[in-house]
Structures are given as C-alpha cells and as structure tokens.
C-alpha positions in Angstrom: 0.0 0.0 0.0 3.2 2.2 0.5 4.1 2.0 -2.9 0.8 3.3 -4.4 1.0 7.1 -4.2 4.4 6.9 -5.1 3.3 5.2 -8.4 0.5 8.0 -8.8 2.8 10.5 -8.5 5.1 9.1 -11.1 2.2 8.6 -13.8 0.8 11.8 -13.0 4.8 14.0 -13.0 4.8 11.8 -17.0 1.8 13.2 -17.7 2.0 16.9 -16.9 6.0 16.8 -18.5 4.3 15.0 -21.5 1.2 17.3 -22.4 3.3 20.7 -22.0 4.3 20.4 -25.9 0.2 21.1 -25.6 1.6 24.5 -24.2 4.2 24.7 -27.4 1.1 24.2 -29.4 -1.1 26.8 -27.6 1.7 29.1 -28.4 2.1 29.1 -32.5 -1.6 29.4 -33.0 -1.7 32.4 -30.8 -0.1 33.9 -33.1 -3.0 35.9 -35.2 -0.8 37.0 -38.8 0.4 34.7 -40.6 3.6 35.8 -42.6 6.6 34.7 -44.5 8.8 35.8 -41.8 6.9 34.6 -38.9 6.9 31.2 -40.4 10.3 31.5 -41.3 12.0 32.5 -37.9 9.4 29.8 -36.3 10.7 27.2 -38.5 14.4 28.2 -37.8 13.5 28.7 -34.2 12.1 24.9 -34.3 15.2 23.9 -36.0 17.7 25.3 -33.7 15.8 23.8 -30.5 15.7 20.0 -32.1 19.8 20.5 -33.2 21.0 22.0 -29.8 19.2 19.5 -27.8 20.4 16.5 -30.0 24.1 17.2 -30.0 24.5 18.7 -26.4 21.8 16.7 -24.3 20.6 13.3 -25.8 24.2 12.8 -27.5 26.1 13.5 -24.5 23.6 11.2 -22.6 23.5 8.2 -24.8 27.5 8.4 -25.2 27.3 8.2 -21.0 25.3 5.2 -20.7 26.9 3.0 -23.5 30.3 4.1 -22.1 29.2 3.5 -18.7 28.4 -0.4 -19.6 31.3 -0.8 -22.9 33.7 2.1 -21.9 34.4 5.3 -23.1 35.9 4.0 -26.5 33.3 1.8 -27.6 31.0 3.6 -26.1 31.6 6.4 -28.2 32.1 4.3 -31.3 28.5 2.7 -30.6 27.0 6.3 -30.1 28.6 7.0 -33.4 26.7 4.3 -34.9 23.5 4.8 -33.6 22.9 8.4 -34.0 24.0 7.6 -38.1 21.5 4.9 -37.9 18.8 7.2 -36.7 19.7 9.1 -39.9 19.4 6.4 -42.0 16.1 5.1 -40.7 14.6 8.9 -40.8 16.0 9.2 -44.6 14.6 6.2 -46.1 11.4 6.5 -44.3 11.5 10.0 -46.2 12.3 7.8 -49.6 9.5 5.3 -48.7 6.6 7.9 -47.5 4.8 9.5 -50.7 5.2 12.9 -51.0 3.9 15.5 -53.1 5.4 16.3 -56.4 8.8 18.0 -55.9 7.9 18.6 -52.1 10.9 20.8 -51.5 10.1 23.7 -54.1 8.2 25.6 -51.5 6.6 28.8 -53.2 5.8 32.1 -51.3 3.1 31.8 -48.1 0.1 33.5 -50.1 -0.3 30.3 -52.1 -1.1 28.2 -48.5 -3.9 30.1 -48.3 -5.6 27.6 -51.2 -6.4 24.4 -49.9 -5.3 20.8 -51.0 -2.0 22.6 -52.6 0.9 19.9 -52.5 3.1 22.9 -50.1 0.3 22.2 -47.8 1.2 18.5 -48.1 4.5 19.0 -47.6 4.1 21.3 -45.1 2.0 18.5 -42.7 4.3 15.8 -43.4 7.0 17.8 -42.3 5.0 18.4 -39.1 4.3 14.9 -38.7 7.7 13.8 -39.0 9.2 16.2 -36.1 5.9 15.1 -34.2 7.4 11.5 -34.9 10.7 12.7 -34.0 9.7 14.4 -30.8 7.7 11.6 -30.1 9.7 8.5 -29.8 12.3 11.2 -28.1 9.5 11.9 -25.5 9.1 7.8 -24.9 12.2 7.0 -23.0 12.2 10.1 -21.0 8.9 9.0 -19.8 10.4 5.9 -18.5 13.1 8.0 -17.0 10.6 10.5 -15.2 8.8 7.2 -13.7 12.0 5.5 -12.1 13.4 9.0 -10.8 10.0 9.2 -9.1 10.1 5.8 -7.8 13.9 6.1 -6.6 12.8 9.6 -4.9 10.3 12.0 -5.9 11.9 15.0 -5.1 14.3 13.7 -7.9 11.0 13.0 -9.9 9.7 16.2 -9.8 13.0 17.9 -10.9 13.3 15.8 -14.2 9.7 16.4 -14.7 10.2 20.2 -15.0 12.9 20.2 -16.6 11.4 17.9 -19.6 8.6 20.0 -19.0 10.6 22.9 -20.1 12.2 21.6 -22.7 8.8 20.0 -24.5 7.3 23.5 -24.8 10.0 24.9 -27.7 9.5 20.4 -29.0 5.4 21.6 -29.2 6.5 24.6 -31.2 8.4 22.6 -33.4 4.9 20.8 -34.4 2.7 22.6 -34.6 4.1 25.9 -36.5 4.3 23.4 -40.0 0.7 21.8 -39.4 -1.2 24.8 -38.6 0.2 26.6 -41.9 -0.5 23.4 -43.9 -3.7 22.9 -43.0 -4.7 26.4 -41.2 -6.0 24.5 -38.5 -5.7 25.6 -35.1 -7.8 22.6 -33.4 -5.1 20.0 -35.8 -1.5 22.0 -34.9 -2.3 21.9 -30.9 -4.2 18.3 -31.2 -0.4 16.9 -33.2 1.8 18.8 -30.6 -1.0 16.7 -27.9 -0.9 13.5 -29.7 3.0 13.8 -29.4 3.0 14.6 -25.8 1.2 11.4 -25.0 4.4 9.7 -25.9 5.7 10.4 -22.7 3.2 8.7 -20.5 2.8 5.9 -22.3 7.1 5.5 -22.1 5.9 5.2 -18.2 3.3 2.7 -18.9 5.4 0.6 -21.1 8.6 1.1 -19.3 7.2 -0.1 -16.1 4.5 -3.3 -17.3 6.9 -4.3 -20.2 10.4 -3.0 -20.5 11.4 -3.2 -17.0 13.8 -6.3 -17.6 15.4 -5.3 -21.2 15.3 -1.0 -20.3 19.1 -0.5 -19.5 21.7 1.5 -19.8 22.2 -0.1 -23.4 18.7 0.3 -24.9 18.6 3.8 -23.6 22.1 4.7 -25.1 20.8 3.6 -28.5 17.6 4.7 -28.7 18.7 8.4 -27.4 21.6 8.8 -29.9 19.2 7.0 -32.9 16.9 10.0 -31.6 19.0 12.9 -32.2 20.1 11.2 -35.7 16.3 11.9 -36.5 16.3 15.2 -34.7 19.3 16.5 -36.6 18.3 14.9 -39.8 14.9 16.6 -40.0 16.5 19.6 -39.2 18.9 20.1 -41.9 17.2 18.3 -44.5 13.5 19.6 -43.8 13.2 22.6 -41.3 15.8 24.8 -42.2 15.6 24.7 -45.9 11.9 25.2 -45.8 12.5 28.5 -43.4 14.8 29.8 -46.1 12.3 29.6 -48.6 9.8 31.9 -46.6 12.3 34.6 -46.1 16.0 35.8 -46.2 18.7 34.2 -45.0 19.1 36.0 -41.5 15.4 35.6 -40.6 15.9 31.7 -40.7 19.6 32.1 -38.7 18.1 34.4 -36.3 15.5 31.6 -35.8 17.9 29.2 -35.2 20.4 31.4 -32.9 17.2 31.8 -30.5 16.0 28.1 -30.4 19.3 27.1 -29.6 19.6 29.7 -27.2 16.6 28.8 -25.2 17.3 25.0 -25.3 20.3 26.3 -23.7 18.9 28.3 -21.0 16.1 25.6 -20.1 19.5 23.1 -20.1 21.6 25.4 -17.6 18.3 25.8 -15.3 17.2 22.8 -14.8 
C-alpha cells in the first residue's frame, strides 16, 4: 500500500512533462498573422531547438550510458553508430513515404492560403515527422521520469520540469508546419498533444513491459538514434523550408534563438 501514491505521483509528473508540448502548441496558434517571416523564424527557431538539444543533451547522454556499460571508447564508437542509424532510418522512411510532387520547391506563403495545394502537403508531413521525432524522443524520458519518481520523488519532480521545459519549444516545433499546412488551429495543438502522449505511455510501457530489457544499453541507443532523427529533419526539412519563406538571417536568427533557449532551459534545470 506504500508503494501506491508513489506510483501515482510518477504517472501523473509523465503526464503533466508530457502534455506541455500542448503549451508549445497553444503558443504558435496564438499567433493571429500569418507571414513569411513569422513562419520563417518559427521554423528556424524549431530547427535550432531539435539541433541543440540533440548534439548537447541526448548525445552526450547516450555516449554516457553505453560508455558506462562498454567504456568510453566503444561507447563512443557505438553512439557513433547509432545516432548515423537514426539518420538512415529517418532518410529512407523520407524515400519510402509519398510525397507531393517536388515537395521541397516551396513557393511564397500566399499560395497556402488555397487548400489541397501539394506545399500544404508537404508542409504536414514535415509536421508529422518532427511530431514523430519528438515523439519517440518523448518515450524514453517517460520511462526516465517514472524511475526518478520511484527512486525519490523530489528527484521526480525535478526531471519532470525540466522535460517539461524543454517540450514547450519540441510543441512549437509541431505545430508551426501543421497549422500553416492545414490552417488548422484545433489540428497544430491536437499533433503537438498527440506527441505529448508519448511520454506517459514510455511510463506505462517502461514499467509493465520493458522493466527487464530497459538498460543502460537500450537507452544509449535509442537516445543517440533519436538525435540522428532530430538532426536529420532539421537540416534536410526545417531549415531549408525557413529559407524559402524569407531571407537568410530571418531563418539564422531563428535558429540562434531556439538554440539559445534550449540552452537556458538546459543550464536551469
């Protein structure tokens, strides 16, 4: 009987550090214009959060736990190979899923306004794919919220914030791309939602199924496959697409500022 408010705790901390990409969500569609250069900088913006937080916090973190089981040299070698795999698996799942014709000439914003247009298209699916990203990112640190809590909630809570945190720039990430693809404010918060889930059901999972395979291994190489994706979508999808909108420095200055607050959230918490 002990155990059990413990294990509410730990289900609830996964679901409030889960749902605040919801938060992200809330925030693009507040946004009333919408502009070349909004969508631009947004886009950069998402880009800069999912490359930051790839190379300086999941990296570093995967390279720790295979090292910690393999050592630091094969550790980092099997980092290596992970986080490339990630890339491959994101890039021929972006061979394999139909696209529209030529999805990356992107013309200017005004023509988004018509509906069905293959932009819009490829607008969504690049949505969908950093929700995917996000996502499967989100599922492991579910798990990881749950055990802190178990171990110690005080620890709990602290890892819940600070995922918290860092899901709210993850929910901007989503639903900027949806909500000009389909001008839908109800579908860019429900993706960033949908994605949020993720982290829950990692608790759920982790703790009914995984509990005897989830080590320091399968979290190494799922967390550097993870950024792989992250990084991946963000050179090959985000960033491109935000230069198309606007100029050059919109997209950078974007960027600078995603990776800036991915950095303050990381220092804080």
């Amino acid at each position: 009987m002990g155990i059990e408010p413990r294990m509410i705790l730990a289900f609830a901390l996964t679901l409030l550090a889960g749902l605040s990409t919801t938060i992200g969500g809330l925030i693009s569609v507040l946004k009333r214009n919408l502009s070349n250069k909004f969508l631009s900088s947004a886009l950069g913006f998402s880009a800069g959060v999912m490359i930051y937080v790839s190379m300086i916090d999941i990296f570093p973190k995967a390279r720790e736990s295979l090292a910690a089981v393999y050592g630091d040299s094969k550790g980092f070698l099997l980092t290596t190979i992970a986080f490339f795999a990630g890339i491959g698996l994101i890039a021929l799942i972006d061979k394999l899923v139909p696209s529209a014709d030529n999805p990356h000439e992107v013309p200017n914003l005004q023509q988004l306004d018509k509906t069905g247009v293959p932009e819009d298209k490829y607008l969504l699916r690049m949505g969908l794919f950093s929700a995917l990203a996000i996502a499967i990112h989100n599922f492991p640190e579910g798990l990881a919220t749950l055990t802190g809590t178990m171990d110690d909630p005080a620890l709990g809570i602290s890892i819940a914030v600070a995922i918290a945190i860092h899901n709210i720039p993850e929910g901007i990430a989503i639903a900027v791309p949806v909500l000009y693809a389909t001008k839908s404010k109800r579908k860019a918060i429900g993706y960033s939602f949908i994605s949020g889930l993720s982290e829950p059901l990692g608790a759920v999972v982790g703790y009914f199924i995984l509990r005897s395979i989830f080590n320091e291994i399968t979290f190494g190489v799922v967390f550097a496959a993870v950024a792989g994706i992250m990084v991946y979508i963000s050179l090959d999808e985000l960033l491109p697409t935000a230069e198309k909108y606007s100029n050059h420095h919109v997209s950078m200055y974007g960027l600078i500022l995603g990776m800036a607050v991915m950095a303050v959230s990381i220092l804080l918490f």
